[in-house]
N, C-alpha and C positions, 0 to 999 in steps of 0.2 A: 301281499296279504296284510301287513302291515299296515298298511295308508288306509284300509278297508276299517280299521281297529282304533283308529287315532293313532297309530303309531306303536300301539304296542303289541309286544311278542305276546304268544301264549303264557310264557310264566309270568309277565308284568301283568295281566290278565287275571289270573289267579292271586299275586299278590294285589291286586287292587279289590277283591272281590273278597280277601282275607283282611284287608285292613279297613274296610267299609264294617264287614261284621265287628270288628272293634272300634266301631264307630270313628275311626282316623280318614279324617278327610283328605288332607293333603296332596295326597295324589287324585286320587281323584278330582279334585277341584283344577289341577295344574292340566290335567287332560283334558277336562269337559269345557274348563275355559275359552281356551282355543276354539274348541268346536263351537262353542254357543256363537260368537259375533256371526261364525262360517253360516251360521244357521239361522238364525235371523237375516243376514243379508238373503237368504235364500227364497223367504218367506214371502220377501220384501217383493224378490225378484218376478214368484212365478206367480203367489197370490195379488201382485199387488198390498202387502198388509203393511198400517202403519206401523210406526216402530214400537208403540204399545202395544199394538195388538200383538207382531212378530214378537218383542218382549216376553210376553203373558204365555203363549203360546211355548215356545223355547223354554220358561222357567218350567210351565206344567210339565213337559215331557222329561227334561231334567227330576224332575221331582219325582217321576217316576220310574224312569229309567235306573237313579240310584235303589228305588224301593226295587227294585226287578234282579239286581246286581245283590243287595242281601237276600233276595227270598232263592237267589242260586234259580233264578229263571231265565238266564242270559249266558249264550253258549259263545265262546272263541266263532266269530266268525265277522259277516259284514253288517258290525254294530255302527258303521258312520251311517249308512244307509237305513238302518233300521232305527237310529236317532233322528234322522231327518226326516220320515214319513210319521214318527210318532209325530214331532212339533208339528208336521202339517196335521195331522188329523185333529191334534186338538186347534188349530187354528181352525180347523172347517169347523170341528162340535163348537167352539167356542162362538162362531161367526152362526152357525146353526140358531146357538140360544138365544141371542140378540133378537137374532129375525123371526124367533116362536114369540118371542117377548112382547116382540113389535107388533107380532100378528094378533097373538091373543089380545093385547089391547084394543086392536082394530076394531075385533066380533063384541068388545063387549059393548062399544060406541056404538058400533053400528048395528048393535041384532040383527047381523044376519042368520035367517034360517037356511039352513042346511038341507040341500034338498035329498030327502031319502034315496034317492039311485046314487048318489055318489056317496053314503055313509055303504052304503051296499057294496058298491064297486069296490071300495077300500077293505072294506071285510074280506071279500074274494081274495083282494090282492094279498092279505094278509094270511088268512089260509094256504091260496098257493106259494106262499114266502116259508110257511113253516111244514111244507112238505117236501122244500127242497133239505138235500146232504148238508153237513156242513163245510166240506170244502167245497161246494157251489155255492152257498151263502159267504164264504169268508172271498172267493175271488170276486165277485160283485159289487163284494162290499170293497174290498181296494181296487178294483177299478172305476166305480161309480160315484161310491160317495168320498174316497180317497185319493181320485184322482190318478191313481197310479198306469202307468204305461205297461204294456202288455209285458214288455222285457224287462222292467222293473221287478214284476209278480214272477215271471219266469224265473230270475236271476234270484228272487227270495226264497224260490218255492226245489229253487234246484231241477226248473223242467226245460225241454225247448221253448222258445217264442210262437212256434207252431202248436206243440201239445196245449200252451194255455190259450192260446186261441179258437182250438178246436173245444175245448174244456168250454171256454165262455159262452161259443155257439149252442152247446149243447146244455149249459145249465139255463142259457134265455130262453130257450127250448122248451124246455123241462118247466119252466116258468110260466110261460105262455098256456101249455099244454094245462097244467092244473090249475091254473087259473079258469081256461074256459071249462074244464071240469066240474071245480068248483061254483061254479056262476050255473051252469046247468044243471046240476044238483038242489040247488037253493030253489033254482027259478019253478 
């Protein structure tokens, strides 16, 4: 359990989470150390990210991961795993904004018009997006836009590799299903 934690016990735990509220970095920095290069090579490894981006990415989740550790939102368990899909998400958000950036520039060189069925289709889609639960919206979202492996979400979520498999069939489902709901409603 240990190696899962950076190495430390429940009360190193606590005391790290007590001396962060008095703003005592010291520890904390000799922990998260260690982990940042682990984690950045990791970046490096499965996105392909250069070492700024992995950088930038690694410092943002650090920066919040500390903000998570004082607001006492961060439970004894597997915090290496749940620091390393922070950095990758913001490495996707961050890789995300670049390429809105990029795009919105595009539209405004190139005026293109937008053809009303697919402002349409997107609305549907977005309607059937907010009729889903939210633990069908939050596995979607880490397996889709987070990349996450079915046994990754399993092992976060504390379920078998089967229940969230059956779970995911059932929330694209559920997806599908209000979607063409919605679209037939409208239409």
């Amino acid at each position: 359990m240990k190696h899962k934690n950076f190495g430390l016990s429940e009360a190193s735990f606590e005391k790290l989470i007590t001396d962060l509220k008095r703003n005592d970095t010291q520890f904390f920095e000799q922990v998260f150390l260690k982990q940042f290069k682990e984690t950045m090579k990791y970046l490096s490894r499965e996105y392909k990210a250069s070492h700024e981006d992995a950088y930038d990415a690694t410092m943002d989740a650090l920066i919040e991961f500390r903000a998570r550790f004082v607001a006492s939102k961060l439970k004894y368990g597997n915090l290496r795993f749940l620091f390393t899909k922070m950095a990758s998400q913001m490495f996707l958000r961050n890789l995300n904004k670049v390429n809105t950036s990029i795009e919105d520039h595009m539209y405004k060189i190139e005026e293109i018009d937008e053809s009303p069925t697919e402002s349409e289709e997107l609305n549907h889609l977005k309607n059937a997006w907010k009729s889903l639960g939210d633990a069908c919206k939050q596995l979607l979202t880490w397996h889709f836009y987070g990349k996450m492996k079915l046994i990754e979400i399993a092992s976060e979520t504390n379920k078998s590799p089967s229940t969230i498999r059956k779970q995911k069939e059932r929330c694209i489902q559920k997806l599908k299903d209000q979607f063409a709901i919605t679209k037939t409603m409208k239409s």
